[in-house]
C-alpha positions as CSV (number, residue, x, y, z in Angstrom):
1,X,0.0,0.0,0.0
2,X,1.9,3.4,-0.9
3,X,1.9,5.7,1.8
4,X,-0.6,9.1,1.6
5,X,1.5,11.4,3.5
6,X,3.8,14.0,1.5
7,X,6.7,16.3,3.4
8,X,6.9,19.6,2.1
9,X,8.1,18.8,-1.5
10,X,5.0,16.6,-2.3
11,X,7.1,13.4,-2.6
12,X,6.3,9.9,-0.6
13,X,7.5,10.1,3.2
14,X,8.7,6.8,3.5
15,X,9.8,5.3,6.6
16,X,12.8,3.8,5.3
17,X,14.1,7.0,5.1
18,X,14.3,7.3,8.6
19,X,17.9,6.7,9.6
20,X,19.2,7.8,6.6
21,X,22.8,10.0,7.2
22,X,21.5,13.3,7.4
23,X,23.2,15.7,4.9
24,X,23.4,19.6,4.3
25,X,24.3,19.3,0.2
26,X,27.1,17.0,0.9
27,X,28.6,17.0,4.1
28,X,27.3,15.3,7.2
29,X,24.6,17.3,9.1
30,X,26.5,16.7,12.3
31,X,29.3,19.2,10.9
32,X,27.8,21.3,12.3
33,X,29.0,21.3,15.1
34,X,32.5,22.6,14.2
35,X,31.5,25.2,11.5
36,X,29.4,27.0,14.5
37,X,32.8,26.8,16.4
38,X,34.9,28.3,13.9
39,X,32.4,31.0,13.2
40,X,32.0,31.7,16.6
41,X,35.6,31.3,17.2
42,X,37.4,32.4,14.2
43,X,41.4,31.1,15.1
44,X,43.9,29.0,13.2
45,X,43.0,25.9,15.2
46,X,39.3,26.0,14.9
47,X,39.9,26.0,11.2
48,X,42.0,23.1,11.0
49,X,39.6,21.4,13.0
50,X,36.7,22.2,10.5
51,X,39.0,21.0,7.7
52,X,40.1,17.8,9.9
53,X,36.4,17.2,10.6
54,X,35.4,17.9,7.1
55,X,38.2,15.3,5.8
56,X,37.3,12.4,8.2
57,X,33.6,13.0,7.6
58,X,34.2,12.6,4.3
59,X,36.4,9.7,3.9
60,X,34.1,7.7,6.2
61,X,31.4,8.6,3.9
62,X,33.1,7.4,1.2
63,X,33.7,3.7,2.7
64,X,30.4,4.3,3.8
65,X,30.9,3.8,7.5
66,X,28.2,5.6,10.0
67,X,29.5,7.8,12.4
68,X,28.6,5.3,14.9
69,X,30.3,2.6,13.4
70,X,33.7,5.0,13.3
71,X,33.6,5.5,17.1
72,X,33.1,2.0,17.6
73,X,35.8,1.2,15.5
74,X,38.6,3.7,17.0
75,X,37.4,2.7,20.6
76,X,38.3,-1.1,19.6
77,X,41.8,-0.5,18.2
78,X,42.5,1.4,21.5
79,X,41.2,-1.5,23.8
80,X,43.1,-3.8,21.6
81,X,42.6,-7.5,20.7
82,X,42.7,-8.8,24.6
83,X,39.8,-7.9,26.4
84,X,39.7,-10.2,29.7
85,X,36.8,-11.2,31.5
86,X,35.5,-9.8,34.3
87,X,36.0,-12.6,37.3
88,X,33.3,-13.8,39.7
89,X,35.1,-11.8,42.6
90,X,34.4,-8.0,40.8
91,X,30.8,-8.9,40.5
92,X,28.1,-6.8,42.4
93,X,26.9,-9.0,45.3
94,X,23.1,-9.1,46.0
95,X,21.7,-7.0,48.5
96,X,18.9,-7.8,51.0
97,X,17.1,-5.0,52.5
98,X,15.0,-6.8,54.3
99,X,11.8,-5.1,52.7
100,X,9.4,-7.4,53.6
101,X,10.0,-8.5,57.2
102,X,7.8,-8.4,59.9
103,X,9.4,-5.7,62.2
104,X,9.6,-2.8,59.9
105,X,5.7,-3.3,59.4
C-alpha cells in the first residue's frame, strides 16, 4: 500500500528514510558542530579542525561507514585485541534489604 502522507516537496515520506545519514548538500549534518565553532571562534585551530572534521567525515562517507560505526571502530583499536573477563570476585553481590519483614511493618 503506498503511503498518503507528503513532506513539504510533495514526494512519498517513506519510513525507510528514517535513519538515513543526514546531509546539508554533501557533508554530514553533524558538521555542524565545528563550522558553529569556527564561526563563533574564528582562530587558526578552529579552522584546521573544520577541515580535519570535514576530511574524516568525508572519507568515512566514502567507505560508507556511519559515524557510529567510526567510534566504535577507534574505541576497539584502543582496547586492543585482549579484552579479559571480568572474574566472579568484581561482581556486584546481592543485597537484602530486608523489605518485607515483619518488624519494619
Amino acid at each position: 500500500m503506498a503511503e498518503e502522507r507528503y513532506n513539504i516537496y510533495r514526494s512519498a515520506v517513506h519510513w525507510r528514510y528514517a535513519m538515513a545519514r543526514p546531509m546539508l548538500t554533501f557533508f554530514d549534518a553533524r558538521l555542524v558542530f565545528f563550522i558553529a565553532l569556527f564561526a563563533f571562534h574564528i582562530r587558526w585551530w578552529t579552522f584546521l579542525l573544520l577541515v580535519t572534521a570535514l576530511t574524516l567525515f568525508g572519507v568515512a562517507a566514502q567507505l560508507n561507514y556511519s559515524l557510529h560505526s567510526v567510534v566504535r571502530l577507534v574505541k576497539s583499536r584502543i582496547a586492543g585485541a585482549h579484552r579479559p573477563a571480568v572474574p566472579y570476585t568484581r561482581l556486584r553481590p546481592m543485597v537484602d534489604h530486608h523489605s518485607d519483614r515483619e518488624a519494619d511493618r
